[in-house]
C-alpha positions in Angstrom: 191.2 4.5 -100.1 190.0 3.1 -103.3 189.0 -1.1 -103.0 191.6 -3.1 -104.1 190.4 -5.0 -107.2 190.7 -8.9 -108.3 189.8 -10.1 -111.8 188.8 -13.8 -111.2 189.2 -15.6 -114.7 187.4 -19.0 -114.4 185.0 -20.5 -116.7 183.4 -23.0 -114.0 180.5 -20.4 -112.6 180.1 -22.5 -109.3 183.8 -22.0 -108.4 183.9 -18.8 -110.1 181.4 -17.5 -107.9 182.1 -19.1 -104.7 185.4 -17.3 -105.2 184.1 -14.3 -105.6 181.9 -14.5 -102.4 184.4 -15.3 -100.4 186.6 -12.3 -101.8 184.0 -10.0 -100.9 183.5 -10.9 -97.6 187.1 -9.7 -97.2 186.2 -6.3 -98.7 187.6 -6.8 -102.3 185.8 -5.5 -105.2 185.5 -8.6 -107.7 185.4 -8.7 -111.5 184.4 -11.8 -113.4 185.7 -13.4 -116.6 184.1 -17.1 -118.0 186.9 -17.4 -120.2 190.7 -16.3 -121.1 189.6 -13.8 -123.9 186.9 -11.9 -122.0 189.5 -12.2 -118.8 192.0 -10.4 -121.2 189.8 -7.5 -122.8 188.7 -7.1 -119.0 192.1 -6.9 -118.1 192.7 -3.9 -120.8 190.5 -1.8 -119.7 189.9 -1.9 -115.6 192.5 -1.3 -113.3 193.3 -4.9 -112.2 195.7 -5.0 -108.8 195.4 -8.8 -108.7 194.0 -11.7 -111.2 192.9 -15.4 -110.3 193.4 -17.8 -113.3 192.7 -20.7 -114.2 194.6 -22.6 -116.3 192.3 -25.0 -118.7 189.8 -22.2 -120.4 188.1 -21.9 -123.5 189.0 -19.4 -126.0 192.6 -18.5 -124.5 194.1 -21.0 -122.0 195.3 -19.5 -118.6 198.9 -19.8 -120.2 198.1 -18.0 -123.0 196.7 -15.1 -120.5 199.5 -14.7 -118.2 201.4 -14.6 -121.1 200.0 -11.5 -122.5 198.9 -9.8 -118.9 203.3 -10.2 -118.7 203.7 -8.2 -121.5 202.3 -5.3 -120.2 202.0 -5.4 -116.4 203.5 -7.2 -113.3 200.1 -7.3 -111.7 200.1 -10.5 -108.9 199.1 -13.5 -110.4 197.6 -16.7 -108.9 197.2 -19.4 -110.9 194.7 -22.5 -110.5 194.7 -25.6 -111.5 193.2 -29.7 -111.7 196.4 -30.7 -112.6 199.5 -31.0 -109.9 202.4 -31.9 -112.3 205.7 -30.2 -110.9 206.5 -29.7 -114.6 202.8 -27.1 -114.8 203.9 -25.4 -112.2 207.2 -24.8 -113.1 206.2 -23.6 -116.8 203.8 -21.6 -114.9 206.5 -19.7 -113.1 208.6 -19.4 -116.2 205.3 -17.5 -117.5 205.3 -14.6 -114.6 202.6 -16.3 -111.9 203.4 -15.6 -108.7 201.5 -18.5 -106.8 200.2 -21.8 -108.2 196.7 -23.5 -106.1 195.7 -26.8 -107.6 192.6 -27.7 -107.3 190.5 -28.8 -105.4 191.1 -26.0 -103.0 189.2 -24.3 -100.0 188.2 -20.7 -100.8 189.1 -19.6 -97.6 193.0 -20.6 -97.8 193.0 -19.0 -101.6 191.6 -16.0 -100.1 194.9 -16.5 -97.5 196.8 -16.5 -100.0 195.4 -13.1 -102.1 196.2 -11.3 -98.7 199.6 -12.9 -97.8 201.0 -11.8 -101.5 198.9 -8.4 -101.2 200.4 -7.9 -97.7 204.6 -8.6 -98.7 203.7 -6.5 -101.6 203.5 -3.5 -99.4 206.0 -4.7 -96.6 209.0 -2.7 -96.0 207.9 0.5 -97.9 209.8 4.0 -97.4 208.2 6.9 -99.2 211.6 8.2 -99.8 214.3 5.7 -99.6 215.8 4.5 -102.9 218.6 1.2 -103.0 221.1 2.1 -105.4 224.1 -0.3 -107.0 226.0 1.7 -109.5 223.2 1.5 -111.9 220.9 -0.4 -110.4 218.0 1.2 -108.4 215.1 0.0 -106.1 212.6 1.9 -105.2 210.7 0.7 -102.4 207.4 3.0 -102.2 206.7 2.4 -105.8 208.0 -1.4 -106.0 210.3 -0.3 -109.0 213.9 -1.2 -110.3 215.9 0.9 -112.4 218.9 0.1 -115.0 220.3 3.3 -115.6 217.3 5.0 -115.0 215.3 2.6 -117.3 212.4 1.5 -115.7 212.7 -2.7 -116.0 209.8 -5.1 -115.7 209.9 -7.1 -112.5 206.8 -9.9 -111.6 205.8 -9.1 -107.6 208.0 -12.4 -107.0 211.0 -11.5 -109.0 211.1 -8.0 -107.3 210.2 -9.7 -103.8 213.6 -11.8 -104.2 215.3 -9.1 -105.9 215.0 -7.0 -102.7 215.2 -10.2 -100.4 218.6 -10.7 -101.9 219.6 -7.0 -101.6 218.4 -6.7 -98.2 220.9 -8.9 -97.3 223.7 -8.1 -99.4 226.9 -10.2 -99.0 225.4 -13.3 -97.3 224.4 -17.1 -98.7 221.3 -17.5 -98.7 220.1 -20.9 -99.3 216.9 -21.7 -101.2 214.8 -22.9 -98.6 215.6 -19.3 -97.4 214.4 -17.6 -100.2 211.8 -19.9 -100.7 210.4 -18.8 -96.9 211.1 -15.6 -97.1 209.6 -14.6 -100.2 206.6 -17.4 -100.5 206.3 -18.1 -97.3 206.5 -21.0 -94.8 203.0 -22.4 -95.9 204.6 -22.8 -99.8 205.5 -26.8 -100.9 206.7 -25.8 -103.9 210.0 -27.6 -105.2 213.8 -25.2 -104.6 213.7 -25.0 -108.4 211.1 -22.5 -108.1 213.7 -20.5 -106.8 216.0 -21.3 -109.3 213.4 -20.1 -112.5 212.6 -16.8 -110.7 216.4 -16.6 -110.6 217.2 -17.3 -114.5 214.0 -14.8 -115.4 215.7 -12.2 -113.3 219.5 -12.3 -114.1 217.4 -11.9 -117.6 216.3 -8.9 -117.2 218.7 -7.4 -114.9 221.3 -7.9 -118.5 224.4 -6.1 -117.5 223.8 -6.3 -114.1 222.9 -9.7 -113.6 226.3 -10.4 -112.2 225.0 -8.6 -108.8 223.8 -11.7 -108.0 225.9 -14.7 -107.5 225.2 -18.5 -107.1 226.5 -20.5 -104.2 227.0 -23.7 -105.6 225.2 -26.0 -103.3 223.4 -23.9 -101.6 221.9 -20.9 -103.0 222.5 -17.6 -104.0 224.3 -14.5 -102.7 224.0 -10.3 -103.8 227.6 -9.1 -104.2 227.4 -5.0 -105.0 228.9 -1.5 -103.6 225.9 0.8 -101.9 225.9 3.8 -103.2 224.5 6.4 -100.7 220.9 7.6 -101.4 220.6 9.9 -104.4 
């Protein structure tokens, strides 16, 4: 089985490294970027499965990054950063990333992190089993949704609550909920995370958006007829 790889785009070479360490210990294979551009032309070429970005870079900003890595891919994305304003972390989600560290951080709960996100990324896979909803499909062993049989672009979060959602089809769910179920219980992040990963999904879903319903004052609910396995 080939080594899962992490691009680690940070232009302080201390912390860059000291990531990096600490990521191989755990028997990841580790590529290095001092700033958004190279991180980006690294990203274009290797197979990345997982990227570590900072947010204040030189050349392209960690914004301007996840931006572009978005257009192309829904590769996991952790972002770090010196600054803990709700309103970052928020635009941040808008953006794609998946989880937000501020700095300063231990390298050892950052490498928690990498393996928790790795790990519900491959929970609950059936080589065989597809999810459909007259039009919509899931496919679990390849982490994939379907309009129509158009492949759509989901982030690892918004197809983690996508599923979440599905998984438990005709029942409130509250965002605290979602927010432990598909972050997990260690996450301090504000309900309105919930609530952008929401608005970016009904986006994309377009026609089918409807599937999923909000619960005013609570949450959200998946309202859709199974169709049996095609």
């Amino acid at each position: 089985m080939s080594k899962i790889n992490i691009l680690v785009v940070e232009d302080e070479e201390r912390l860059r490294r000291l990531v990096g360490d600490y990521l191989k210990v755990e028997g990841y294979s580790v590529i290095e970027a001092e700033n958004g551009k190279i991180g980006l032309e690294i990203f274009n070429k290797e197979k990345i499965d997982l990227v570590i970005l900072d947010i204040m870079l030189p050349e392209y900003d960690g914004w301007t990054v996840c931006r572009e890595i978005r257009k192309v891919s829904d590769v996991p994305i952790i972002m770090l950063t010196a600054r803990s304003e709700e309103s970052d972390q928020l635009f941040g989600f808008e953006l794609g990333a998946d989880e937000y560290v501020t700095k300063p951080f231990s390298p050892k709960v950052l490498v928690a992190r990498v393996k928790a996100l790795l790990k519900r990324l491959n929970e609950n896979i059936s080589d065989d089993q597809n999810i459909y909803f007259n039009g919509l499909k899931i496919n679990e062993a390849a982490h994939k949704v379907y309009i129509d049989e158009e492949h759509i672009d989901l982030s690892p979060k918004e197809y983690d609550i996508l599923l979440y959602l599905v998984k438990n089809k005709g029942r409130a769910l509250s965002r605290d909920q979602i927010l432990d179920s598909v972050w997990g219980f260690d996450y301090y992040g504000d309900e309105r995370t919930v609530d952008t990963h929401i608005k970016r999904l009904r986006i994309k879903l377009k026609e089918k958006s409807d599937y999923i319903q909000t619960v005013r004052g609570l949450g959200y609910r998946f309202e859709g007829n199974e169709e049996v396995n095609k």
